[in-house]
MIKOLPA-973477 format. One record per residue (C-alpha): residue in three letters; y, z, x. Coordinates in pm, whole numbers, padded with zeros to 5 digits, always signed. Each point is the difference from the previous one (the first is absolute). Layout:
REM MIKOLPA-973477
ALAYZX;...
REM end
This chain:
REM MIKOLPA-973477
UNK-01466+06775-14371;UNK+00264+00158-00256;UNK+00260-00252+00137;UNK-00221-00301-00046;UNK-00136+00114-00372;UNK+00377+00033-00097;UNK+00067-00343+00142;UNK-00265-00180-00160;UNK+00020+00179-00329;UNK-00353+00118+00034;UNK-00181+00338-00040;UNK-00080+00183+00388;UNK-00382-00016-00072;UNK+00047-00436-00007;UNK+00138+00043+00298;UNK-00269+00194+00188;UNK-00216-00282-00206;UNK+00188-00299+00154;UNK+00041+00197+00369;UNK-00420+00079-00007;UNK-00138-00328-00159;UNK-00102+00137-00304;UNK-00076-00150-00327;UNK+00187+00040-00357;UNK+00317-00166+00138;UNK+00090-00356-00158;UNK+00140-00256+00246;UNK+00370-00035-00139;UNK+00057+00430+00049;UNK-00202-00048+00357;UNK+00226-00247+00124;UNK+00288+00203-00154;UNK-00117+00302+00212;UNK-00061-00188+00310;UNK+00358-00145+00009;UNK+00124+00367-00011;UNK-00203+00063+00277;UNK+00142-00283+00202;UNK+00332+00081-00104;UNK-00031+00335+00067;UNK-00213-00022+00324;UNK-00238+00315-00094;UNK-00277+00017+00203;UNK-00307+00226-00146;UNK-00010+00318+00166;UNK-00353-00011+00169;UNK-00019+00355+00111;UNK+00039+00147-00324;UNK-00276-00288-00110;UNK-00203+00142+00283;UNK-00013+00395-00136;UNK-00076-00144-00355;UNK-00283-00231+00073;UNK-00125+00201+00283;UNK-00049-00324+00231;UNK+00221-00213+00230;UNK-00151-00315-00005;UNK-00023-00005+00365;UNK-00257-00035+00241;UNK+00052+00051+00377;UNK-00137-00292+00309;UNK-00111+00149+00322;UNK-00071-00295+00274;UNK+00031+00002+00348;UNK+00316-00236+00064;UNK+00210-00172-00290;UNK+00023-00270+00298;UNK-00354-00072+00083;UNK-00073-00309-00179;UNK-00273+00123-00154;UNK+00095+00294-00110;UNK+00322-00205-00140;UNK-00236-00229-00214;UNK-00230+00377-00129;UNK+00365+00117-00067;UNK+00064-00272-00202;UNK-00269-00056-00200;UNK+00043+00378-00107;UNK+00331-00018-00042;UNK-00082-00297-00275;UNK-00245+00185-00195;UNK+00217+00282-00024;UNK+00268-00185-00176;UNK-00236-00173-00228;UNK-00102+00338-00134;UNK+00338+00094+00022;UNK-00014+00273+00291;UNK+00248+00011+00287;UNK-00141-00027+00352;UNK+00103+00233+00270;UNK-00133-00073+00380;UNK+00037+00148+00339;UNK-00135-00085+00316;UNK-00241+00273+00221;UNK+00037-00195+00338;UNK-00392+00107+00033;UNK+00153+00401+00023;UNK-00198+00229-00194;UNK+00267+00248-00067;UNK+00220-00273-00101;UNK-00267-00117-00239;UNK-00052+00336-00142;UNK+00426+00068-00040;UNK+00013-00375-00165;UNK-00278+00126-00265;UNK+00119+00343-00082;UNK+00359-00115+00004;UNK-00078-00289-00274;UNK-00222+00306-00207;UNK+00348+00235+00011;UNK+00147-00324-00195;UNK-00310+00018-00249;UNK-00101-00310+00060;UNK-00334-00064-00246;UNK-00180-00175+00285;UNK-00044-00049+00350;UNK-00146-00319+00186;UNK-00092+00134+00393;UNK-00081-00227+00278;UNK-00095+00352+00202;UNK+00145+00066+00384;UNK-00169+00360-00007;UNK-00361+00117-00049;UNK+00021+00289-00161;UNK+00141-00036-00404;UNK-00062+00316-00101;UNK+00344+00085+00004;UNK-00006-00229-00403;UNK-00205+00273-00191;UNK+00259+00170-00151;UNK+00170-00381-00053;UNK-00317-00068-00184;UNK-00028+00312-00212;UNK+00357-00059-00108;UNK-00120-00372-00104;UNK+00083-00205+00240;UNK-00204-00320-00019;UNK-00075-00154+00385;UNK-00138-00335+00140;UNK-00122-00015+00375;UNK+00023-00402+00160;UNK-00113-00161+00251;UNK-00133+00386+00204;UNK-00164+00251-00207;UNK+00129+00361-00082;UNK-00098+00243+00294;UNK-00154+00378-00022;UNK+00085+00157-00294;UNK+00078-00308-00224;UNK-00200-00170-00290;UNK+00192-00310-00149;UNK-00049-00363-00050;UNK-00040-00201+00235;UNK+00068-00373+00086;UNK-00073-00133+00316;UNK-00093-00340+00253;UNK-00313-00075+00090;UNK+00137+00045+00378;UNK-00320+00066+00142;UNK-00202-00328-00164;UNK+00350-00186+00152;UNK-00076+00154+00291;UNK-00344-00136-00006;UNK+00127-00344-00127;UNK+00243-00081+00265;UNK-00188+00065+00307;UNK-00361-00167-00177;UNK+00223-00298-00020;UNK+00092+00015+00371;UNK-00356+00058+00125;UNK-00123-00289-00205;UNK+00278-00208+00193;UNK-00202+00094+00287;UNK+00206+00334+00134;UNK-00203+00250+00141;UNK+00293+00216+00163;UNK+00239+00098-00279;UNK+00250+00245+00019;UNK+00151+00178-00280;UNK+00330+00102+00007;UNK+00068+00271-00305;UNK+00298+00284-00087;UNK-00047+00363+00079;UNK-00350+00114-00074;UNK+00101+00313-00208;UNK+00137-00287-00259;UNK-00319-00085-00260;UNK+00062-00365+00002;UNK+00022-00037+00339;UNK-00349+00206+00082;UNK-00184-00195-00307;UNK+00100-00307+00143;UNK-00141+00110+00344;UNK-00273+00097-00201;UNK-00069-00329-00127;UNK+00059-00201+00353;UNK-00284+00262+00156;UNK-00269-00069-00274;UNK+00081-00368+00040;UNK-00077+00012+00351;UNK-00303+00188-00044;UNK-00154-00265-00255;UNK+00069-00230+00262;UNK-00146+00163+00248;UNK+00270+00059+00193;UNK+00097+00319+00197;UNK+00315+00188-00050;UNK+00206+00028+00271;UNK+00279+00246-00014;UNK+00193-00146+00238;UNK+00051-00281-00259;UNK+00185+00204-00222;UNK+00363+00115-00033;UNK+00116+00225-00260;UNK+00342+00119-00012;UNK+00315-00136-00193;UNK+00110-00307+00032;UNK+00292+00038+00267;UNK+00104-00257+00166;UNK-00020+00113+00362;UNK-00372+00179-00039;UNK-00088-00337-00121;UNK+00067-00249+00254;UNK-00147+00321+00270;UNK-00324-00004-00196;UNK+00011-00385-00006;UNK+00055-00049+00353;UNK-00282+00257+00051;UNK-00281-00175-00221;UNK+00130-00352+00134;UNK-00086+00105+00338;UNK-00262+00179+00050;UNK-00341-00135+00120;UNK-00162-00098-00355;UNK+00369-00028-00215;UNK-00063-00049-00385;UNK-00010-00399-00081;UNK+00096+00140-00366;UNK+00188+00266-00137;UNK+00011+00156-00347;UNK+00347+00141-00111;UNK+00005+00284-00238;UNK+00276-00038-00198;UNK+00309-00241-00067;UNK+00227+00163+00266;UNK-00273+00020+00247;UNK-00044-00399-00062;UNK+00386-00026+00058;UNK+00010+00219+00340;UNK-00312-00179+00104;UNK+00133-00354-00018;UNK+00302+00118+00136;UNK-00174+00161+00309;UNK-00218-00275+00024;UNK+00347-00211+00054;UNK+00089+00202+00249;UNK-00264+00039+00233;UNK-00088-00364-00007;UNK+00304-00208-00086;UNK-00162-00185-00229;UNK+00237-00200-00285;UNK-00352+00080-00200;UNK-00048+00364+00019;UNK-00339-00059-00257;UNK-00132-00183+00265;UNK+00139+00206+00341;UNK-00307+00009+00228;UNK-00215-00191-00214;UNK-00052+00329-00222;UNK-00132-00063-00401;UNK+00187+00260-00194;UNK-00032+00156-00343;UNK+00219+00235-00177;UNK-00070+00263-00204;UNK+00300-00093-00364;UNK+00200-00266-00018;UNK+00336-00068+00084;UNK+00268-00210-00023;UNK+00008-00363+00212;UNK-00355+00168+00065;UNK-00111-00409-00163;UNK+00257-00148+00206;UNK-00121+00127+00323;UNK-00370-00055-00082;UNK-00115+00409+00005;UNK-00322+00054-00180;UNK+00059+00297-00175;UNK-00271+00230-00217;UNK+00250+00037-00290;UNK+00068+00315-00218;UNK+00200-00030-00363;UNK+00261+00264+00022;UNK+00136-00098-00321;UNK-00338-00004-00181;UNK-00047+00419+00199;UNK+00339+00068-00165;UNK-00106-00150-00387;UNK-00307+00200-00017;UNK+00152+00305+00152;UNK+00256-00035-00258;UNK-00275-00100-00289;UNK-00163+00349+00075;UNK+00276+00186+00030;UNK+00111-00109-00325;UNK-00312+00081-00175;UNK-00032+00346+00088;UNK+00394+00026-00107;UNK-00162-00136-00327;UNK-00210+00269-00031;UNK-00326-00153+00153;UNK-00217+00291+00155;UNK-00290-00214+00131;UNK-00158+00170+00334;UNK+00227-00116+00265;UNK-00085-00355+00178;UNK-00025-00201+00333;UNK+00116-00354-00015;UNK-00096-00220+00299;UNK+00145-00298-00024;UNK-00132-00362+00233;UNK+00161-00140+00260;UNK-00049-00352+00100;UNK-00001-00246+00341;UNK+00278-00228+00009;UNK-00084-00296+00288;UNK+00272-00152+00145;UNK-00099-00045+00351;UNK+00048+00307+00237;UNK-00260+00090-00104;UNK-00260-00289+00073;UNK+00089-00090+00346;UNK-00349+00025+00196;UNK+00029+00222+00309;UNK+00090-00143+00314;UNK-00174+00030+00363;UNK+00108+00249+00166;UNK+00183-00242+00313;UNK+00170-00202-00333;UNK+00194+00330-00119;UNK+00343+00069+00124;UNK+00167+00350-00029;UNK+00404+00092+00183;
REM end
């Protein structure tokens, strides 16, 4: 800073003016300063900003994979509001690994980051006390906080999708549905099974267990379950998938086992997915929709508030999903002697 005062002729405290946005500096010495900067290529010295002000200007993502499309359009829609309000985003992937989650947070808190936005792998957060006495501001999405955790919260309604996708089957006449969700330690996964039993009971319906799969979405389980459910005695004439990659792997098995050029339509099966995904119009896939990038705004809204100073009571957001027809979906069930599984 004493090489670019000399330069432009200017006193060091313009300087720190011009390099921190400040006020009291006329445009004609600005610009002089600036093209010392250039000239010079200084670059302000951020950690020694850092011990002065006592805050980074930082916050810290937690998601579950940077490659999940959802979790890609969360990411971004954090990543935006952090640069409006002039923070810098960093973000790490947990791979659904609670120790990897908890190494991720308390690795982005040894780099004093000012906030922290968690989608949560683990159960148990009450490893972020200290974090929290030191002031470190935190924002659960789309899962809540575990044991030993109090924070805002912003979630899906998963279990009213739940409810929405498989109502909308049964009033297409489908009165065996099987649900196919994730692992049922993950929230989302068990609200959404949550939601597809209550549906059935308001139908009438009984739940069968043998109608429902819930494991990750890999490739070879799938196409064993599907083969299973296709052939037993009473197979499913619909089936409810419980999240984007479980739509994929479905229509993929579905492809398989039948050799159908129309996987949506293999075995004359009506299919819904739980989020949307891409080509998901293009291939006609009714989908119960979630708005990953709305999740990451309001995350980001209330994380920035309490950075503000806000000390409201914590909250719960629950935001709607919605039904998106597009055909899968409405396909009446077949007779039994009219299906056709591989």
């Amino acid at each position: 800073m004493n090489d670019v005062a000399a330069a432009a002729g200017v006193a060091l405290k313009t300087v720190s003016r011009v390099v921190n946005s400040e006020p009291g500096v006329n445009a004609a010495t600005a610009n002089r300063v600036q093209a010392a900067i250039e000239r010079l290529g200084y670059r302000r010295n951020d950690s020694a900003r850092i011990l002065r002000r006592g805050r980074t200007a930082s916050i810290g993502l937690v998601i579950e994979d940077v490659a999940d499309a959802f979790y890609s359009s969360l990411s971004r829609a954090v990543e935006d509001a952090a640069l409006h309000h002039g923070y810098l985003l960093f973000t790490g992937s947990s791979r659904e690994d609670a120790a990897r989650e908890r190494d991720l947070v308390l690795a982005f808190c040894a780099r004093r980051v000012d906030g922290l936005i968690i989608v949560p792998a683990g159960s148990d957060h009450g490893y972020l006390a200290p974090e929290f006495e030191a002031g470190i501001k935190a924002v659960f999405a789309d899962r809540p906080p575990g044991a030993g955790c109090e924070a805002d919260t912003v979630l899906c309604d998963n279990a009213g999708g739940g409810r929405t996708g498989t109502a909308h089957l049964i009033a297409h006449g489908h009165r065996r549905i099987a649900f196919l969700g994730d692992s049922p330690g993950i929230f989302t996964a068990a609200e959404r099974l949550r939601g597809y039993r209550q549906a059935l009971a308001a139908a009438g319906l009984p739940y069968d267990e043998g109608l429902v799969v819930m494991a990750p979405p890999d490739p070879a389980r799938m196409r064993a379950d599907l083969a299973r459910l296709l052939t037993a005695s009473d197979p499913p004439t619909a089936l409810l998938a419980g999240n984007g990659r479980t739509t994929v792997e479905t229509l993929r098995a579905l492809a398989s086992l039948t050799g159908a050029a129309d996987a949506g339509a293999a075995g004359g099966l009506a299919l819904v997915g739980f989020d949307d995904f891409e080509l998901a119009d293009l291939l006609g896939i009714t989908v119960v929709a979630q708005d990953p990038a709305r999740l990451g705004r309001t995350a980001a809204d209330l994380l920035f508030m309490r950075l503000s100073g806000d000390e409201e009571p914590t909250s719960r957001i629950e935001l709607a999903t919605r039904l998106v027809p597009r055909g899968s979906g409405e396909r009446p069930p077949l007779p039994l002697r009219d299906r056709t599984a591989g």
